[in-house]
C-alpha positions in Angstrom: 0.0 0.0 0.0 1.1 3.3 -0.9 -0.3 7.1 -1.2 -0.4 10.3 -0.8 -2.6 12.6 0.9 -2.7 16.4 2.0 -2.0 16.5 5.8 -5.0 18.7 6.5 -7.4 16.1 4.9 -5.8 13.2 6.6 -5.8 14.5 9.9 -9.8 15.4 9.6 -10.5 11.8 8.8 -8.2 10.0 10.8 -9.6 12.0 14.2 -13.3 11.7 13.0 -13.0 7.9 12.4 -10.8 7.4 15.5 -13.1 9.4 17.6 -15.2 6.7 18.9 -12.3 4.1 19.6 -12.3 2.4 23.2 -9.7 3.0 26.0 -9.5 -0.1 27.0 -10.7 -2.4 23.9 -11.6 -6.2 25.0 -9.5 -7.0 21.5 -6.2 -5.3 20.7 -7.3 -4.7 16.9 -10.4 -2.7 18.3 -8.2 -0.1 19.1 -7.1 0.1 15.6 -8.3 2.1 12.3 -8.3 0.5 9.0 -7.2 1.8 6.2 -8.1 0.7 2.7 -6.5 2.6 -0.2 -8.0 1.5 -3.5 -6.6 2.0 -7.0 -9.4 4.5 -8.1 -7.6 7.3 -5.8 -10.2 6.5 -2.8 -8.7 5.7 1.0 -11.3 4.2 3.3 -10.9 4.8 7.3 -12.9 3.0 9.2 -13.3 1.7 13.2 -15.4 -0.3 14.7 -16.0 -2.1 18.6 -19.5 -4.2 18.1 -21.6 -1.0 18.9 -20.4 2.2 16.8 -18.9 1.9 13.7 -17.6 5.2 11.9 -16.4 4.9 8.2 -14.8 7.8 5.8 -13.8 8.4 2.5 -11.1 10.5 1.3 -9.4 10.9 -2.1 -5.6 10.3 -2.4 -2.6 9.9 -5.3 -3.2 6.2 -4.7 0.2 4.5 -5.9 -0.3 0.9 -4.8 -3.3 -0.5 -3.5 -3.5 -2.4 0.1 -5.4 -2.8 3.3 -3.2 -2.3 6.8 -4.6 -1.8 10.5 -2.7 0.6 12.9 -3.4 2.2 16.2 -6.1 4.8 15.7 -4.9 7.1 18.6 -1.7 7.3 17.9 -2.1 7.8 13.9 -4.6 10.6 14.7 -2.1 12.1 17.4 0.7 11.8 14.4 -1.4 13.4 11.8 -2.0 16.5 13.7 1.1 17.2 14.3 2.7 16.8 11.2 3.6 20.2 9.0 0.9 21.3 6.2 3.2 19.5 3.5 2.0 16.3 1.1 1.7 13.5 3.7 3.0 9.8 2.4 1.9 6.5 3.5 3.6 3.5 2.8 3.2 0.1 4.0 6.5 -1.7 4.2 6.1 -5.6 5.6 4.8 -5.3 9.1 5.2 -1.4 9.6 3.8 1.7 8.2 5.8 4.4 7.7 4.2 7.9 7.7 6.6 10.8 5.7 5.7 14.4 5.7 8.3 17.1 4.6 11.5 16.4 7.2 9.4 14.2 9.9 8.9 10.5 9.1 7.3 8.1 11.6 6.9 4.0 11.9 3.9 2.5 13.1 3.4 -1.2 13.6 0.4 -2.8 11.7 -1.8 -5.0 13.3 -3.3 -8.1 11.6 -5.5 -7.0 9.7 -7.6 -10.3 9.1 -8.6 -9.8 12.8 -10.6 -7.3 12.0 -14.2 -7.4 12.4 -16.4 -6.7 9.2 -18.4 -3.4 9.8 -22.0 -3.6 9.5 -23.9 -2.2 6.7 -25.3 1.0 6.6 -29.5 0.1 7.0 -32.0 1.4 4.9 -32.7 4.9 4.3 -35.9 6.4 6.1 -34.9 10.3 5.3 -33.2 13.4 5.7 -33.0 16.4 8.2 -31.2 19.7 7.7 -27.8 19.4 9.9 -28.0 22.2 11.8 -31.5 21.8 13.3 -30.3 17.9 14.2 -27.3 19.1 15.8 -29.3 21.9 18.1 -32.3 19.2 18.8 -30.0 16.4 20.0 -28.2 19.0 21.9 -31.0 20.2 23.5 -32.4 17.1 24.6 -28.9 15.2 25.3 -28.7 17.4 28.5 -31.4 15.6 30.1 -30.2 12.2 29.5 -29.0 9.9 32.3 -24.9 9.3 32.8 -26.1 6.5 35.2 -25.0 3.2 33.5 -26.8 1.4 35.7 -30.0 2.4 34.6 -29.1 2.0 30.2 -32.8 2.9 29.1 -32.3 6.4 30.6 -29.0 6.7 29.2 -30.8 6.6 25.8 -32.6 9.3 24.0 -36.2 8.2 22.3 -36.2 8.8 18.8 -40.3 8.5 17.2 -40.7 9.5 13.7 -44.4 9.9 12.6 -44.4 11.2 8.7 -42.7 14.4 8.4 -42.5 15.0 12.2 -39.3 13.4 14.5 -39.9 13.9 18.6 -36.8 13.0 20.7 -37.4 12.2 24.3 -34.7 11.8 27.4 -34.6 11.9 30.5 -32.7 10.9 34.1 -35.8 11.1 36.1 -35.1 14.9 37.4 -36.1 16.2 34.3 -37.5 15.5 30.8 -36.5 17.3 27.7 -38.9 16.6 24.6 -37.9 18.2 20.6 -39.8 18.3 18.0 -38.7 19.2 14.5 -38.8 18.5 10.7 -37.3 16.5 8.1 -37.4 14.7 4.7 -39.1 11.1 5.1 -38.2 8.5 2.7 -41.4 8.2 1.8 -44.5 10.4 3.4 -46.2 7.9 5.7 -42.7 6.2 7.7 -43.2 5.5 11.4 -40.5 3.6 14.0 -39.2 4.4 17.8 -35.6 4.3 18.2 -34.0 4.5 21.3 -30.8 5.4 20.3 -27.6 5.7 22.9 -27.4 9.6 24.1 -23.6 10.0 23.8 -23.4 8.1 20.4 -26.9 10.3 18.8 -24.4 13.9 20.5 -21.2 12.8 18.7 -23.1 12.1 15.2 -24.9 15.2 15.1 -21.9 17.6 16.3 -19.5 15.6 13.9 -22.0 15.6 11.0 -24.1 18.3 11.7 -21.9 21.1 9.4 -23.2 19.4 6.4 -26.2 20.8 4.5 -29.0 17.7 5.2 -28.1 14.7 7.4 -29.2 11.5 6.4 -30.9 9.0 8.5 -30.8 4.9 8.5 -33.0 2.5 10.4 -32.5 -1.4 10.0 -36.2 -3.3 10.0 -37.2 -6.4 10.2 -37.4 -8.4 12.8 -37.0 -5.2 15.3 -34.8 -2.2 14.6 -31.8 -2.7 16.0 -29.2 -0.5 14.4 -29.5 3.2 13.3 -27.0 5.1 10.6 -26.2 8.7 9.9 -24.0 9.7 6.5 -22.8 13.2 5.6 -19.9 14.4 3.4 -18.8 10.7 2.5 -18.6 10.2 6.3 -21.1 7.2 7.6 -21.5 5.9 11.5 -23.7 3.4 12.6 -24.8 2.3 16.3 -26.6 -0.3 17.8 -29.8 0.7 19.5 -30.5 0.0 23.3 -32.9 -2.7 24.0 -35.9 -2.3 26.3 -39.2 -0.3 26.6 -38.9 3.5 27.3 -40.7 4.5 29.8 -44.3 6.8 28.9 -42.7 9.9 29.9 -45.0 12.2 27.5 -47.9 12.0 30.3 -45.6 14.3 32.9 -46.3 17.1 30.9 -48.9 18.8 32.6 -52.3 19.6 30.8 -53.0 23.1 32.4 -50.6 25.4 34.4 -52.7 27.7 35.9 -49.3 29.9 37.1 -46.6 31.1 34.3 -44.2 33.4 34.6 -41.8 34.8 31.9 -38.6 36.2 32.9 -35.4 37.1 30.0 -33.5 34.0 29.4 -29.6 35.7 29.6 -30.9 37.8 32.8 -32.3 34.6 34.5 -29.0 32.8 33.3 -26.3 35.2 34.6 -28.4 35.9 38.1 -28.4 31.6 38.7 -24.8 31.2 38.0 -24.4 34.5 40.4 -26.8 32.9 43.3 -25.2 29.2 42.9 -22.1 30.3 43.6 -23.1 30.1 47.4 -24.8 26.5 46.9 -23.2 23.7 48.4 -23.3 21.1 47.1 -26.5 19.3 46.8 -28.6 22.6 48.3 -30.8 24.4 46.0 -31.3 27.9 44.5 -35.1 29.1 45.3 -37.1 31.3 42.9 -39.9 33.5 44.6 -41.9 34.9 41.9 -44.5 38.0 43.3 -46.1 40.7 40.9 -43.4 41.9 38.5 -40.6 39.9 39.7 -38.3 36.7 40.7 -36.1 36.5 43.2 -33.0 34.0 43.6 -31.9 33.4 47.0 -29.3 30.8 48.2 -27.5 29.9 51.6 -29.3 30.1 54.7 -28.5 29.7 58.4 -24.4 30.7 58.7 -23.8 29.5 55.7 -22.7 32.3 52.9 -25.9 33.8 51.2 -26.7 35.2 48.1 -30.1 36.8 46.5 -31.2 38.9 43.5 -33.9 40.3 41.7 -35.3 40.0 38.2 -38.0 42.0 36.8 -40.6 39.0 35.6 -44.1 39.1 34.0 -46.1 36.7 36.5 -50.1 35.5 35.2 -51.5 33.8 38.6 -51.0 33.0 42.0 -47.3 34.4 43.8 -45.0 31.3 43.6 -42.0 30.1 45.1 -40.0 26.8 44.3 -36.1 25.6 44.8 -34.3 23.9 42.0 -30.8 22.3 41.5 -28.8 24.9 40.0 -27.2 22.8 37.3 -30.5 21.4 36.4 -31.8 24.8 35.8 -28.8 26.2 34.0 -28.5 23.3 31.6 -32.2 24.0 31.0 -32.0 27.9 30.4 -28.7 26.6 28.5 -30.8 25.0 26.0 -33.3 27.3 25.0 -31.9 29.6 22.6 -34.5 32.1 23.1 -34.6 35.3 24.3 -37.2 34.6 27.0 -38.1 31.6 29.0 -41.7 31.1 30.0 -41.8 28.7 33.5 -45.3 27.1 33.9 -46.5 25.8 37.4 -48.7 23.9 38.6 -48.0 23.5 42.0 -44.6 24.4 44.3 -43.5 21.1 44.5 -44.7 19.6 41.0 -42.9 19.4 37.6 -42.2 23.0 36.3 -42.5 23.5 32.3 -39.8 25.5 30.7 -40.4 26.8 27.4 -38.9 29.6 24.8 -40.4 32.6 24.4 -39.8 35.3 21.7 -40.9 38.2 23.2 -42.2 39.2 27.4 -45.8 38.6 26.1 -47.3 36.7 23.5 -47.0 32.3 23.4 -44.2 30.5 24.0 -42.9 27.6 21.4 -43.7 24.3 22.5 -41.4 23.0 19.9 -38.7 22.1 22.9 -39.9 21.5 26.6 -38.2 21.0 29.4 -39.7 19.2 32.2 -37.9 19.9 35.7 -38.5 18.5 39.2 -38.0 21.2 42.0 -36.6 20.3 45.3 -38.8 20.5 48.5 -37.7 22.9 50.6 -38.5 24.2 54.3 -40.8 27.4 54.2 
């Protein structure tokens, strides 16, 4: 095997592919990229460990055909490093050696043959514009569990009816619901996926630059895997198994109390107030006639309170919240407003976006948070 490549186009594939790689693989080779250079001028980079697979495409001054397997850290490590010269890859017997300008480094190969065979890429069900999937994951991600022990809830619910996808997550403190548009395959599609929350992030920041985003679901006996391809770049992950839980029916039917307070202003005062929060203690929001305050800290602890003008509709309110639940809640709104919808001090609050002080709020993107019972 032998080609050349530009550095800045290696190094872009090479990390992308070796993105996903494990620390600690069960295998050696699963801590490897493969690399395919075909006699068209096409190199293929691809990685794999039984869940997520990546594969990309780049064209090269292919010189010699050949297949080799190296470390995937260390070649992605190597390639940004090297100067912006011509980069040459040559496989000599059992080593690579990797030439750009005056550096020059030798990589052991791996046996190749070892090497699992990547799953294909399922059927096509449609496309979405990239930059509205990479905002929607992002803005539901945040309320996805961390907690391996609990997988379902480290998964985010994927339900595509027609021309309409909902995602769904959450970790039990809080529910986060998306809705948006995209292209179906053809008009009438419907599936659930429940598709891993870190692997559905790292495919929509990684592919979201592109122009449209398209999605794969395998069917059949049950779907099971789920594919994104943009720019010549494809991943594929296995989804989680199990029932999701019917989260939909905590969203409350009426909120009889709403307040609407400027998203940035709410943002900067919580980050101000939390900074006396110890850990675990929560930041309390009284809302009266015209404004919210945030208070945190009590007894000889360190305090800390402030005032925000706020446009209240019902009765005065006052309810505690973990402050990184709330932040990563404002966080995700991308509104200039935030309309917060009660139903009762120590039920579910409703955060939604808001254009404006008065007028409706978007129910495009909800945000469901439990608030923490505190002593009056």
């Amino acid at each position: 095997m032998r080609f050349r490549v530009d550095r800045d186009v290696l190094a872009e594939a090479v990390t992308w592919t070796a993105r996903s790689l494990p620390t600690r693989p069960p295998v050696p080779v699963l801590a490897g990229v493969r690399l395919e250079a075909d006699s068209s001028g096409v190199v293929q980079l691809s990685s794999f460990d039984y869940e997520v697979s990546a594969r990309s495409e780049i064209a090269a001054d292919v010189s010699e055909a050949g297949t080799v397997l190296v470390s995937g850290r260390l070649l992605a490590e190597i390639s940004r490093a090297l100067p912006a010269k011509p980069v040459d890859v040559v496989l000599d017997g059992s080593k690579v050696s990797v030439t750009c300008g005056a550096s020059r480094f030798t990589l052991l190969t791996m046996p190749v043959e070892d090497y699992p065979a990547l799953p294909a890429m399922p059927a096509v069900v449609g496309t979405v514009a990239g930059d509205e999937l990479t905002q929607a994951v992002a803005q539901v991600t945040v309320a996805a569990s961390r907690d391996d022990t609990l997988p379902l809830l480290t998964g985010v619910r994927m339900e595509i009816e027609g021309e309409t996808i909902t995602l769904l997550a959450t970790d039990r403190y809080r529910l986060a619901l998306r809705t948006l548009s995209w292209t179906p395959a053809t008009p009438d599609h419907s599936s659930v996926a429940l598709v891993r929350a870190r692997t559905l992030s790292d495919a929509a920041k990684s592919l979201g630059s592109s122009d449209r985003v398209t999605v794969a679901l395998s069917t059949g006996a049950g779907v099971d895997l789920i594919g994104f391809e943009a720019g010549g770049r494809h991943t594929t992950s296995l989804l989680v198994d199990g029932d999701y839980p019917a989260v939909r029916r905590l969203f409350p039917d009426e909120t009889p109390i709403h307040a609407v307070v400027s998203t940035h202003a709410l943002t900067d005062a919580a980050k101000r107030v939390a900074l006396v929060a110890e850990r675990n203690t929560p930041i309390r929001l009284a809302f009266t006639e015209g404004q919210v305050v945030l208070d945190a800290g009590q007894g000889d602890d360190a305090q800390a309170s402030e005032a925000l003008e706020a446009a209240l509709v019902g009765d005065e309110i006052t309810v505690a919240f973990n402050p990184q639940f709330l932040l990563d809640g404002l966080g995700a709104l991308n509104t200039p407003f935030v309309r917060m919808s009660f139903t009762h001090p120590n039920k579910p609050v409703e955060f939604t976006g808001q254009g404006s002080l008065e007028g409706d709020d978007d129910q495009s993107y909800r945000y469901l948070l439990v608030p923490i019972r505190f002593a009056s």
